[in-house]
MISEZA-211007 format. One record per residue (C-alpha): y negated, z negated, x. Coordinates in steps of 0.1 Angstrom, whole numbers, plus 5000, padded with zeros to 4 digits. Each point is the difference from the previous one (the first is absolute). Example, Ala and Ser with C-alpha at 12.3 -4.5 7.8 and 13.67 -1.06 7.14 Angstrom:
2
atom c2:5045, c3:4922, c1:5123 .
atom c2:4966, c3:5007, c1:5014 .
***
This chain:
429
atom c2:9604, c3:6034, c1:9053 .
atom c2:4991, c3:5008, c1:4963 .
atom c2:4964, c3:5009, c1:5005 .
atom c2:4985, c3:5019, c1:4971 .
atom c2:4972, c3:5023, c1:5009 .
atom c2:4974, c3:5013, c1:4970 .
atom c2:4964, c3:5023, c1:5002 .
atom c2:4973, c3:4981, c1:4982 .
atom c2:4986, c3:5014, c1:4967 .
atom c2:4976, c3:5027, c1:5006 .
atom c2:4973, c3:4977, c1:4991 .
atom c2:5011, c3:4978, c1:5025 .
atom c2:5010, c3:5030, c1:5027 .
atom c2:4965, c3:5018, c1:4991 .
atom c2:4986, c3:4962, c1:5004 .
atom c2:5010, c3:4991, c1:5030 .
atom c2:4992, c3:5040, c1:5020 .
atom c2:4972, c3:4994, c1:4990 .
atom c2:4992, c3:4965, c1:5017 .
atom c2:5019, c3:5016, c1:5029 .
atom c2:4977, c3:5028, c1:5006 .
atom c2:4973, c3:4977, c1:4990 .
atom c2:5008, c3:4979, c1:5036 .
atom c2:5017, c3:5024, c1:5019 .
atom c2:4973, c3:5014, c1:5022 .
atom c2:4976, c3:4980, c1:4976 .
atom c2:4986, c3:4964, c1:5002 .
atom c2:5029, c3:4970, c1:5003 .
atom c2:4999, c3:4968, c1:4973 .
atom c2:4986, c3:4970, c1:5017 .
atom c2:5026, c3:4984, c1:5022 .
atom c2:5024, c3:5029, c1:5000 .
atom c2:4997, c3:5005, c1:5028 .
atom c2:5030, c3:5019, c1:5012 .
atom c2:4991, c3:5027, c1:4973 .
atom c2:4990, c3:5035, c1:5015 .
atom c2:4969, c3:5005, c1:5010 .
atom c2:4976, c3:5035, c1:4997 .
atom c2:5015, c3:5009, c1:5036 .
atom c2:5036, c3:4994, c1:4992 .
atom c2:5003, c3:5025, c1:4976 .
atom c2:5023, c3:5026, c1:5013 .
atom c2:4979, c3:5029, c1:4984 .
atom c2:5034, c3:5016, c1:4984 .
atom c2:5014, c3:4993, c1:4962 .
atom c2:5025, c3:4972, c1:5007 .
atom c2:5022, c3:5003, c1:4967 .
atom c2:5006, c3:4961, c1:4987 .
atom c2:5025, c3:4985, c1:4975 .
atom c2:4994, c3:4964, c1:4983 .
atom c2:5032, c3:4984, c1:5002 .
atom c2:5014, c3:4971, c1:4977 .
atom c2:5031, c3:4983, c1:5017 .
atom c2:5024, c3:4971, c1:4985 .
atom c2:5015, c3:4977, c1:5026 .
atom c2:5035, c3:4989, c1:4992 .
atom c2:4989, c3:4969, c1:4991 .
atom c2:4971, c3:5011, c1:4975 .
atom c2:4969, c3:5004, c1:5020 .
atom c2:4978, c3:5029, c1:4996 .
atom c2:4988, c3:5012, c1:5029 .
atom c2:4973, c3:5028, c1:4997 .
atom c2:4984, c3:5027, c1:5032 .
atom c2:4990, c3:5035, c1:5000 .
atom c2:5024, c3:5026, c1:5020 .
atom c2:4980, c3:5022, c1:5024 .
atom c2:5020, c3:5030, c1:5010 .
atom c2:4990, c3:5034, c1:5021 .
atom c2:4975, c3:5023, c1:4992 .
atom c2:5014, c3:5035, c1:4987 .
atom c2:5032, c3:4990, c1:4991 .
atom c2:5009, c3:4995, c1:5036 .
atom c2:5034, c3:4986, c1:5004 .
atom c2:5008, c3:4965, c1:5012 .
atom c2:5025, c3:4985, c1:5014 .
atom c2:4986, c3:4963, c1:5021 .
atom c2:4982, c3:4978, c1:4970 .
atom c2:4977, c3:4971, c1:5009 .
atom c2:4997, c3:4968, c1:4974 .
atom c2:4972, c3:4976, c1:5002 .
atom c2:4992, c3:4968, c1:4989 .
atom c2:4984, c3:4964, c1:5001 .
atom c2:5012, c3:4967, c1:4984 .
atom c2:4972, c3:5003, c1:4973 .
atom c2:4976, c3:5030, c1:5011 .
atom c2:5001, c3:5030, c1:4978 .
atom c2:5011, c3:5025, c1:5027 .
atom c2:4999, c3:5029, c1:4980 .
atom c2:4967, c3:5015, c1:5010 .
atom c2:5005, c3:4991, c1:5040 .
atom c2:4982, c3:5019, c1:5023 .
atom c2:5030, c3:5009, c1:5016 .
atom c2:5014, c3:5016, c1:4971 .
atom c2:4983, c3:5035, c1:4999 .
atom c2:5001, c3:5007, c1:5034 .
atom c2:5034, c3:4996, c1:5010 .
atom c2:5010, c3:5014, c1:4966 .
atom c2:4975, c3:5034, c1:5011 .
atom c2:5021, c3:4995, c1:5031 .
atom c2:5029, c3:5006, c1:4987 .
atom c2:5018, c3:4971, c1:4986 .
atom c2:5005, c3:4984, c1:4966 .
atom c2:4981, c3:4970, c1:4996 .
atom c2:5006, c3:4974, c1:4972 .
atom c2:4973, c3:4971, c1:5006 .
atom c2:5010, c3:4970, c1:4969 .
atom c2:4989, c3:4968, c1:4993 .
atom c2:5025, c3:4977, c1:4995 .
atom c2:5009, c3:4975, c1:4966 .
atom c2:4971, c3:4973, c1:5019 .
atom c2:4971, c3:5029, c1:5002 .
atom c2:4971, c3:4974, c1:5001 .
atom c2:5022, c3:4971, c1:4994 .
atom c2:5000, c3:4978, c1:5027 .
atom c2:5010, c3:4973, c1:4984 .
atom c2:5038, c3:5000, c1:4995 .
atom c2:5004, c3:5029, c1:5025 .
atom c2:5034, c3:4998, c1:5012 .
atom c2:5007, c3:5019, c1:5033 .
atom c2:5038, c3:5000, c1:4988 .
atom c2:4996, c3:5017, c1:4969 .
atom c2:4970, c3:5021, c1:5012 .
atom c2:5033, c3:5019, c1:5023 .
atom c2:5021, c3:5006, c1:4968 .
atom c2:4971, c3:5025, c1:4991 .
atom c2:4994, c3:5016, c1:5036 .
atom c2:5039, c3:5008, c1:4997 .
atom c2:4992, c3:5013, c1:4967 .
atom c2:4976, c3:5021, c1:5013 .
atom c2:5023, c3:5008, c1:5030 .
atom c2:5024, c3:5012, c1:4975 .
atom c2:4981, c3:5023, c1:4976 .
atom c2:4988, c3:5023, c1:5032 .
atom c2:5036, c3:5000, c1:5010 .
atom c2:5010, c3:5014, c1:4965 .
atom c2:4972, c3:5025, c1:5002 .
atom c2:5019, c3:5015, c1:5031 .
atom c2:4984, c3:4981, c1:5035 .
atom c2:5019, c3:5003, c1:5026 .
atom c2:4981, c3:4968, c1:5018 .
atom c2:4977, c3:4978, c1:4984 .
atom c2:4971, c3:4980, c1:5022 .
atom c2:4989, c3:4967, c1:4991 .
atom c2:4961, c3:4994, c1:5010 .
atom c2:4985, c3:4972, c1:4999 .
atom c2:4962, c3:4996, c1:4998 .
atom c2:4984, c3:4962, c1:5008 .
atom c2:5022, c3:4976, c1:4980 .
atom c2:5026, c3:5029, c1:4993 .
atom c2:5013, c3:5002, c1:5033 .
atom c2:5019, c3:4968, c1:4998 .
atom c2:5009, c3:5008, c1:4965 .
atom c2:5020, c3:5036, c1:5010 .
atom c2:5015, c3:4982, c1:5031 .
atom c2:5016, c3:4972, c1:4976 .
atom c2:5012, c3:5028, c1:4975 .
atom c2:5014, c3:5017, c1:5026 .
atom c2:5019, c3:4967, c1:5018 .
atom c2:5010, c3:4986, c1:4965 .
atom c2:5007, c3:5031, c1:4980 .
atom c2:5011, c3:5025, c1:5027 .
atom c2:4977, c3:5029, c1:4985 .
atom c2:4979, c3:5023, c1:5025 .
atom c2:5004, c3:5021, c1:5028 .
atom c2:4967, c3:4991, c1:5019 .
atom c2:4975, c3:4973, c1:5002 .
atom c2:4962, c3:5011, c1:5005 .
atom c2:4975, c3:4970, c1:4997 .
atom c2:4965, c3:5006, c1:5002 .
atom c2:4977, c3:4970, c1:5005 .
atom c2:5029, c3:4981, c1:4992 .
atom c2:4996, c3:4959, c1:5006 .
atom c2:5029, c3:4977, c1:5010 .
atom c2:5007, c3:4990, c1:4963 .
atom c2:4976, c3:4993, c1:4974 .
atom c2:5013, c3:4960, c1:5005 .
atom c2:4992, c3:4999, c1:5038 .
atom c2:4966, c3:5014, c1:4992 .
atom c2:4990, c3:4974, c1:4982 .
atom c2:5015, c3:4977, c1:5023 .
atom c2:4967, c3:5018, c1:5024 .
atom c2:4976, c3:4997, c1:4971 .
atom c2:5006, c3:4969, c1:4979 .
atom c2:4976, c3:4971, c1:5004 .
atom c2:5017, c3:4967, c1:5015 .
atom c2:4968, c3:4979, c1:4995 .
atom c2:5011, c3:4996, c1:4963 .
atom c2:5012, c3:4964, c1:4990 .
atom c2:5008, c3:4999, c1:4964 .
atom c2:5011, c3:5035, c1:4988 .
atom c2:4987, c3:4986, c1:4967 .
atom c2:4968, c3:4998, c1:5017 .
atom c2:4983, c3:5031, c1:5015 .
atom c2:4972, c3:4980, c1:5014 .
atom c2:5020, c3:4976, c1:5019 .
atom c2:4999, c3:5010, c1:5039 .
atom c2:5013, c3:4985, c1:5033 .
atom c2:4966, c3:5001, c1:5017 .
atom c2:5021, c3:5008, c1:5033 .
atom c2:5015, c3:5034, c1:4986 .
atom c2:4977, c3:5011, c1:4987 .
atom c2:4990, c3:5033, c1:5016 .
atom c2:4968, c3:5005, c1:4974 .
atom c2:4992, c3:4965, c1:5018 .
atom c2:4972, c3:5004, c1:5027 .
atom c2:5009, c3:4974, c1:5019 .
atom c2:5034, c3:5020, c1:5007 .
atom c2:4979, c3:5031, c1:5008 .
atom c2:4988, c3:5018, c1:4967 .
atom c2:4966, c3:5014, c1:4996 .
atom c2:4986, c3:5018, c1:4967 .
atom c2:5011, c3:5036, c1:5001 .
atom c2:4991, c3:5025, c1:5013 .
atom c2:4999, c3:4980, c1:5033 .
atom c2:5035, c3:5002, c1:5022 .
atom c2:5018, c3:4963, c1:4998 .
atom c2:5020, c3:4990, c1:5031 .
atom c2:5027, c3:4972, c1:4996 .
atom c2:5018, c3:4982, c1:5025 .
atom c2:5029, c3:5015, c1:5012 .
atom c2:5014, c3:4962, c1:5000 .
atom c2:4990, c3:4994, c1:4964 .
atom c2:5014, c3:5036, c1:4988 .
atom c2:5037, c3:4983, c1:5011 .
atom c2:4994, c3:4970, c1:4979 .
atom c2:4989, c3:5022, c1:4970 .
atom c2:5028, c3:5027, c1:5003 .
atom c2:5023, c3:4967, c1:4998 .
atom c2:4980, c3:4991, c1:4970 .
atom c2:5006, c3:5035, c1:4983 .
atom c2:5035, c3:4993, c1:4999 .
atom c2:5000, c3:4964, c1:4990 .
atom c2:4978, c3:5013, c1:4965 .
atom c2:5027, c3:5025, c1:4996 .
atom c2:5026, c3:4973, c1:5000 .
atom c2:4985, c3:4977, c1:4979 .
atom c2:4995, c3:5026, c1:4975 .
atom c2:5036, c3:5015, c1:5003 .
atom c2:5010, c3:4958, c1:4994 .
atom c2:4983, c3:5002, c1:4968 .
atom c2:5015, c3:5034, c1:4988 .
atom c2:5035, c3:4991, c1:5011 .
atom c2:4996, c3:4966, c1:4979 .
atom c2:4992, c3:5015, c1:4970 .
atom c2:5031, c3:5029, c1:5001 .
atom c2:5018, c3:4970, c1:5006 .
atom c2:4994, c3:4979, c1:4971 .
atom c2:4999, c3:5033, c1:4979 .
atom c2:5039, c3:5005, c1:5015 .
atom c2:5007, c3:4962, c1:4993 .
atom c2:4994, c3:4998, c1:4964 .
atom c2:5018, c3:5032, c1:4997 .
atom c2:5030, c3:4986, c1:5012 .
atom c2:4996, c3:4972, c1:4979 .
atom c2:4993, c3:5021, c1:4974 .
atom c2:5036, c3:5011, c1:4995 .
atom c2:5014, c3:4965, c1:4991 .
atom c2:4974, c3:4997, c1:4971 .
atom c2:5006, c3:5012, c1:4969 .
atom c2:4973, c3:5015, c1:4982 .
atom c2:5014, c3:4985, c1:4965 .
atom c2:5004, c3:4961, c1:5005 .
atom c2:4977, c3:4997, c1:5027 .
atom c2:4972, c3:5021, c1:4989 .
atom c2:4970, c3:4981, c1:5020 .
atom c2:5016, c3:4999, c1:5032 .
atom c2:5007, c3:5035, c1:4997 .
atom c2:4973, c3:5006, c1:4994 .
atom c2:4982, c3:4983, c1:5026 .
atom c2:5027, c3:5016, c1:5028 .
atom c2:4992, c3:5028, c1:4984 .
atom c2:4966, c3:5004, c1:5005 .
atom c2:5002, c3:4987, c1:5039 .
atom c2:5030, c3:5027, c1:5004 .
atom c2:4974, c3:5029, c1:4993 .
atom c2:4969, c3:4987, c1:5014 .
atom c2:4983, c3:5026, c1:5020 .
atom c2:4973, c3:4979, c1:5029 .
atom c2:4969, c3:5017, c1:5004 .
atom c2:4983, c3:4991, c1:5033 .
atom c2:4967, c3:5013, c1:5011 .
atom c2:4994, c3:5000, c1:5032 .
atom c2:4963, c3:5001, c1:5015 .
atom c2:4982, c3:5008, c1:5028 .
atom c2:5024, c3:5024, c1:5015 .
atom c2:4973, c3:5025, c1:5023 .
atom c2:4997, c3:4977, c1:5030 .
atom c2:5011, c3:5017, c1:5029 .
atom c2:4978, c3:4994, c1:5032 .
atom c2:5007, c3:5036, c1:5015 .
atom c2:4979, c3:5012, c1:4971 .
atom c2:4970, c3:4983, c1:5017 .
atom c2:5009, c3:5000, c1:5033 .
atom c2:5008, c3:5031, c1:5011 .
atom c2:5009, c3:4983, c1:5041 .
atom c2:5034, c3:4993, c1:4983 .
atom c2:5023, c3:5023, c1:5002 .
atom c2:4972, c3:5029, c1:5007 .
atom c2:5003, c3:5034, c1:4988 .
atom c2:4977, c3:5022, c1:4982 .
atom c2:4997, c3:4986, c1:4966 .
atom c2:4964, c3:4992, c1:4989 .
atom c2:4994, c3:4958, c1:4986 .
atom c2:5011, c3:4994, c1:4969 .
atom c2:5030, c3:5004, c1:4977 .
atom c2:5009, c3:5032, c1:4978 .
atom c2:5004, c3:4973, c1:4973 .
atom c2:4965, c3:4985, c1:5004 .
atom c2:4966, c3:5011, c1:4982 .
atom c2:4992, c3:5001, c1:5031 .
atom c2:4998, c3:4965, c1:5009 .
atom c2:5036, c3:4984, c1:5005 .
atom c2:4987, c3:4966, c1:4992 .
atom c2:4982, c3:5011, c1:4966 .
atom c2:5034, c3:5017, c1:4992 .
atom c2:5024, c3:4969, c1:5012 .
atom c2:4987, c3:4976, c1:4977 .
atom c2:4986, c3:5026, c1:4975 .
atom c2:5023, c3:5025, c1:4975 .
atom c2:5011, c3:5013, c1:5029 .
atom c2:5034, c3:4992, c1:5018 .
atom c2:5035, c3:5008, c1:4998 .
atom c2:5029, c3:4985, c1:4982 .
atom c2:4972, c3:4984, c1:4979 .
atom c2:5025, c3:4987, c1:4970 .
atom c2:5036, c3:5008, c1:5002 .
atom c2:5036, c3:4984, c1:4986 .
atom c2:5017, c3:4980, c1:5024 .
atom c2:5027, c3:5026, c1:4999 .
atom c2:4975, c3:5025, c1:5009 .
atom c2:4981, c3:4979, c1:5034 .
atom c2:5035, c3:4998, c1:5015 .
atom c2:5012, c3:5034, c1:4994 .
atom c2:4965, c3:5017, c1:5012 .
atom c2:4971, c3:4980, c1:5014 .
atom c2:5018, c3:4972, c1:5020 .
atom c2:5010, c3:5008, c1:5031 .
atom c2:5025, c3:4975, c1:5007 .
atom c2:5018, c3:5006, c1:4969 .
atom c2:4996, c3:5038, c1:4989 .
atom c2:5029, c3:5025, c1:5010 .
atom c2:4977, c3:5028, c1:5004 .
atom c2:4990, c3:4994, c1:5042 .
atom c2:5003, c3:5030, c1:5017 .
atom c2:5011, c3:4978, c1:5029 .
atom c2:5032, c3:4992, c1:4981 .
atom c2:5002, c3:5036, c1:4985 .
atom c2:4993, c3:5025, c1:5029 .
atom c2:5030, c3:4990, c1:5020 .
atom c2:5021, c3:5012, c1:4972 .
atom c2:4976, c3:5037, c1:4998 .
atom c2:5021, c3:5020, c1:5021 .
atom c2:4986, c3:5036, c1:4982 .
atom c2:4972, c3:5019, c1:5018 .
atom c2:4971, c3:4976, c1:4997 .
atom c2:4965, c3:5010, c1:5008 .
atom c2:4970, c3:4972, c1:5001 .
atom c2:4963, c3:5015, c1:4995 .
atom c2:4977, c3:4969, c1:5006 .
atom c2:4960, c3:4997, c1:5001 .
atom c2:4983, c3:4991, c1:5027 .
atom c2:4972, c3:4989, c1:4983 .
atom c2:5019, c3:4983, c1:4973 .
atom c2:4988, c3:4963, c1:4991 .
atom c2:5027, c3:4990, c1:4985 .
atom c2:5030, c3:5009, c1:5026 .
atom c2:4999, c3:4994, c1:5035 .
atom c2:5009, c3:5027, c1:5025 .
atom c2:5028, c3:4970, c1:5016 .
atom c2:5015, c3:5000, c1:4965 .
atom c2:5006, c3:5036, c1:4997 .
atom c2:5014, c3:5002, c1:5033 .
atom c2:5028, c3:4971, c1:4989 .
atom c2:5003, c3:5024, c1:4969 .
atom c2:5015, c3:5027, c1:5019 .
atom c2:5017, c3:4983, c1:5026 .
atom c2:5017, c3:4982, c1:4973 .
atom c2:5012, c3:5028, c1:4986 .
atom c2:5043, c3:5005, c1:5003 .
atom c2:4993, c3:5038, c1:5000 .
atom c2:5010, c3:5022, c1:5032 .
atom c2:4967, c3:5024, c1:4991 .
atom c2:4969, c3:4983, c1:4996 .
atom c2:4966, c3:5012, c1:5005 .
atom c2:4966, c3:4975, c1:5001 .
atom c2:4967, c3:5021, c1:4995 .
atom c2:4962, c3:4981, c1:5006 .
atom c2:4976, c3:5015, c1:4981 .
atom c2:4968, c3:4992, c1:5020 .
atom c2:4977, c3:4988, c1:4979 .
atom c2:5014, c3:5004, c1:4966 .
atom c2:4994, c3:4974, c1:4973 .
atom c2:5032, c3:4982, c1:4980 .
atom c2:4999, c3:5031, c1:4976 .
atom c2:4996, c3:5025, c1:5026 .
atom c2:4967, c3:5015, c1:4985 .
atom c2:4988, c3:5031, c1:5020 .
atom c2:5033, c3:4998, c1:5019 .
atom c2:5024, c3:5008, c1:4973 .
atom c2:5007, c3:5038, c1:5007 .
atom c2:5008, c3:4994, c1:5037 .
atom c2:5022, c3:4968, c1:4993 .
atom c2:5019, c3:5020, c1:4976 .
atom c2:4998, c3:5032, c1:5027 .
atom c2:5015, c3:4977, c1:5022 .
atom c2:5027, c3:4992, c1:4977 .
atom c2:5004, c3:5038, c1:4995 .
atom c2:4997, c3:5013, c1:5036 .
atom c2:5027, c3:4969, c1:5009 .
atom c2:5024, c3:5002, c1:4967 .
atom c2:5008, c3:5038, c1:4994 .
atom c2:4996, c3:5010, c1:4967 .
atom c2:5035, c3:4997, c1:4983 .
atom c2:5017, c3:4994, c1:5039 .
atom c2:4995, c3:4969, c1:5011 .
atom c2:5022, c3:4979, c1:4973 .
atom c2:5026, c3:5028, c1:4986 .
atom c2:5007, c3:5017, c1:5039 .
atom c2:4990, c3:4975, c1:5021 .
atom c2:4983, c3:5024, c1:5022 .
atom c2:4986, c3:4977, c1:5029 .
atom c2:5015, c3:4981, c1:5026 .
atom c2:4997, c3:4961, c1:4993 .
atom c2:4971, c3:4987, c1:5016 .
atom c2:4972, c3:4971, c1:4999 .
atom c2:4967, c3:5016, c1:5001 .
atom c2:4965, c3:4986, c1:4998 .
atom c2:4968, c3:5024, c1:4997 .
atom c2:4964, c3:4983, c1:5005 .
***
């Protein structure tokens, strides 16, 4: 690996302390919300170090390096990340660097890119990452995944080989499955965000919707036919990507018996269709009856979606949603679930490092059955499965004792280089 690690300019460095001291204990930017809080500041100088990285294949890849206060050696280092979140400033960050171990939090070359955001080229800069904390001296490196980073470190860690423990924390089944629980399969025409299959349509009241705040309650007969539904969207919209990567491959290959000299139209014409890039947007994708109906699959989340203003039907037709406008190349490889590489189903077989799972009881976006398949997934002979009763998708005012947890059950700088425990499945509610 040929990473290339630089400091910022002191504008830059003086910059960005200051935007970190700014939100570390201070108020978070809207929708960040996996930045500290007031109460998550660890009330000790954590020293930090804006890093610059270079993948081997020319991406940069940018985070800020947390380490110990006082100097305090290190020797177990923790790397963070999500597909296109700027995990830099994550709440976990100072408090398991104040704990004792060197924290490098990074957004990787998509940070708020969802567009093309390749899952496969996402992992070249996790092992970048991986590999810049093993030339500064760890001994074991932890790969944590927060929300949509947990599927993201397991396929790094199957594909690439990098990390010496898996820790997900709110992690969902893949950001592709998700949407297969989320996307709306009353659309028609996905030219059309107004068309709608009366019948699937769970903002329909005939199928059980009321205006919210009221609680909605759908058929557990008709929640079959709509799951079925989901997947049948999904499909379609994988047909169209998959048609246009295969034209674009087409006239590529034709491409190479043209020449660019005598027959300059045709060229260019192959040309053209040999580098088109299809943009797809894809609407109405916050349509998930559990957000409504809180009778399936119950737990202790509250209505609505952490997505939604609050309302999940303002948000699914509004400028809300996920996966709004991507490249075809991009739905496959990260928001369809039929077609994306990055399903922890597939991946956590292969995880057979220490792997702890921290999930949210009051979560509404992850059910409490789907983190249990997480961790029983998981190929690893030591895996733990925490609850946290009551605890929202980004563990606000449980964030200490999740990471306690992960402390009191992981010995600082034991459990990955010595191997101190005897392996075991554990689950604390």
């Amino acid at each position: 690996m040929h990473g290339v690690s630089a400091n910022f300019t002191t504008y830059e460095l003086m910059y960005c302390a200051f935007m970190l001291d700014v939100h570390v204990g201070g108020a978070r930017p809207f929708g960040l919300n996996y930045w500290p809080m007031p109460e998550d500041d660890p009330g000790v100088e954590i020293p930090r170090e804006s890093i610059r990285l270079v993948s081997p294949d020319g991406a940069l890849v940018r985070g800020v390096l947390w380490t110990p206060p006082n100097g305090k050696k290190w020797k177990t280092a923790v790397i963070l990340s999500h597909p296109r979140g700027d995990f830099s400033v994550h709440y976990a960050a100072p408090l398991l660097a104040a704990a004792g171990y060197a924290v490098l939090g990074f957004g990787t070359r998509y940070m708020n890119n969802d567009t093309d955001c390749l899952h496969e080229a996402c992992t070249i800069d996790v092992e970048t990452v991986y590999n810049e904390m093993k030339r500064r001296g760890a001994e074991a490196v932890v790969l944590l995944g927060n929300s949509g980073g947990g599927s993201l470190m397991a396929l790094a860690h199957t594909e690439r080989g990098i990390g010496d423990g898996w820790v997900g924390m709110a992690a969902h089944p893949g950001e592709g499955v998700f949407m297969l629980q989320v996307i709306d399969p009353s659309v028609v025409d996905e030219s059309d965000p107004f068309s709608t299959v009366p019948e699937l349509d769970m903002y329909n009241p005939d199928n059980g919707w009321r205006p919210w705040p009221e609680p909605c309650v759908y058929d557990k007969e008709w929640l079959k036919r709509y799951r079925a539904a989901q997947v049948e969207r999904v499909a379609r919209i994988d047909a169209i990507a998959k048609a246009s990567i295969a034209e674009s491959i087409d006239a590529g290959s034709r491409l190479r018996g043209v020449d660019n000299q005598t027959q300059t139209v045709q060229w260019r014409e192959l040309r053209r269709r040999a580098v088109f890039t299809k943009y797809m947007v894809i609407y109405r994708t916050l349509a998930d009856p559990a957000y409504l109906d809180l009778s399936i699959d119950p737990d202790e989340r509250p209505m609505g979606s952490l997505f939604a203003f609050p309302d999940p039907f303002d948000a699914n037709y509004g400028r809300g949603g996920l996966g709004r406008s991507m490249t075809a190349r991009g739905w496959l490889s990260t928001w369809s679930g039929l077609s994306s590489h990055a399903k922890l189903a597939d991946t956590m077989p292969k995880v057979k490092v220490p792997t702890l799972l921290i999930h949210p009881t009051a979560d509404t976006e992850i059910r409490i059955w789907q983190a249990k398949e997480i961790v029983e997934a998981s190929g690893a002979t030591d895996r733990i499965y925490i609850e946290m009763t009551g605890a929202p998708h980004y563990l606000e005012g449980h964030r200490r004792e999740a990471l306690a947890h992960a402390e009191v059950i992981v010995p600082l700088d034991e459990w990955l280089p010595q191997q101190v425990f005897c392996p075991r499945t554990c689950i604390f509610v």
